[in-house]
C-alpha positions in Angstrom: 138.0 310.2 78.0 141.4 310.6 80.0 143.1 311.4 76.2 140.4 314.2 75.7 141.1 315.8 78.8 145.1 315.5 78.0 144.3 316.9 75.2 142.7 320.2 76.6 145.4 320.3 79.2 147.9 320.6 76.4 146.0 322.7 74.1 145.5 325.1 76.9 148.6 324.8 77.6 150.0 325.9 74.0 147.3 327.7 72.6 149.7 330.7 73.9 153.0 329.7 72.6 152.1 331.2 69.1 151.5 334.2 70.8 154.4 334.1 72.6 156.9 333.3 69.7 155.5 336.6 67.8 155.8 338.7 70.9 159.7 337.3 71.0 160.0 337.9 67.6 158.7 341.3 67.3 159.8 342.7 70.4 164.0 341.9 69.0 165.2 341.8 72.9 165.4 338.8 75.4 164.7 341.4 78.1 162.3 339.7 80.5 162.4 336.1 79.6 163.6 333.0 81.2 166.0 330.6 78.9 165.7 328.2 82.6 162.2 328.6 82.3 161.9 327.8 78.5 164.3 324.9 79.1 162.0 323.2 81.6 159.0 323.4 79.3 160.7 321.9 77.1 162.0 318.8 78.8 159.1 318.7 80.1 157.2 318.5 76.6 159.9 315.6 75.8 159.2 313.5 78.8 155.5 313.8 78.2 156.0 311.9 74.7 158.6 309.7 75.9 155.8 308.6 78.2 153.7 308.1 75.7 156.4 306.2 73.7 156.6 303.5 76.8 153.4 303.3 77.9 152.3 300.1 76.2 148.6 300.8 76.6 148.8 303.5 74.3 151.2 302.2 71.9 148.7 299.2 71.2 146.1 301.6 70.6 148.5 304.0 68.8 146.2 304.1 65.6 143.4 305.4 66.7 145.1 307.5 69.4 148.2 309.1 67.7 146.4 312.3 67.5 147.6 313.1 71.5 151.3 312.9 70.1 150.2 315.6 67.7 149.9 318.5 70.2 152.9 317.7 72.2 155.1 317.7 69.4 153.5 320.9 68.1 154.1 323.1 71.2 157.4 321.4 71.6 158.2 323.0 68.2 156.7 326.2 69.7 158.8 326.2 72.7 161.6 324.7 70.7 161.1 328.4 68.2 161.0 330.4 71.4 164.7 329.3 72.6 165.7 330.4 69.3 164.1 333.3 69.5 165.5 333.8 73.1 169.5 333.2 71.9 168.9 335.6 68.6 167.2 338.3 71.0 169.9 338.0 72.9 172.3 338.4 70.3 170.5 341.7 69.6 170.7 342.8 72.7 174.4 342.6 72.8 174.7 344.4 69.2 172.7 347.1 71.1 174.4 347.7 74.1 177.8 348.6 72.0 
């Protein structure tokens, strides 16, 4: 039950990072984001699987439970798309300002 309830907490948690990539992408500026911010989700989506790495509970069960790992490494890729998003916006931005 507790890796169900993980698993909405993450879900939630990234079901607006798609969102969030195509608003970056589309909108071609980094005007009004965070690279601090974006940088703490994301270390915080890589301690969350270390965790899961060294919990030994969930590594013996790792068969049937490797699905959990599955949504933290998707909205780390997310996140991960968002910082490059972020630096090329940014690039933009510069190339527009001359």
């Amino acid at each position: 039950m507790s890796e169900l309830l993980e698993i909405v907490m993450i879900v939630s948690f990234g079901a607006s990072w798609p969102l969030n990539v195509m608003k970056s992408y589309r909108a071609r500026t980094a005007k009004g984001k965070s690279l601090s911010f974006l940088c703490l989700i994301f270390f915080g989506y890589i301690a969350g699987i270390a965790s899961k790495f060294l919990n030994v509970t969930y590594m013996t069960a790792f068969s049937q439970k490797w699905y959990v790992l599955v949504f933290y490494f998707l909205n780390l890729i997310m996140v991960g798309a968002d910082i490059v998003l972020y630096f090329r916006n940014r690039r933009l931005d510069a190339g527009a300002e001359k």
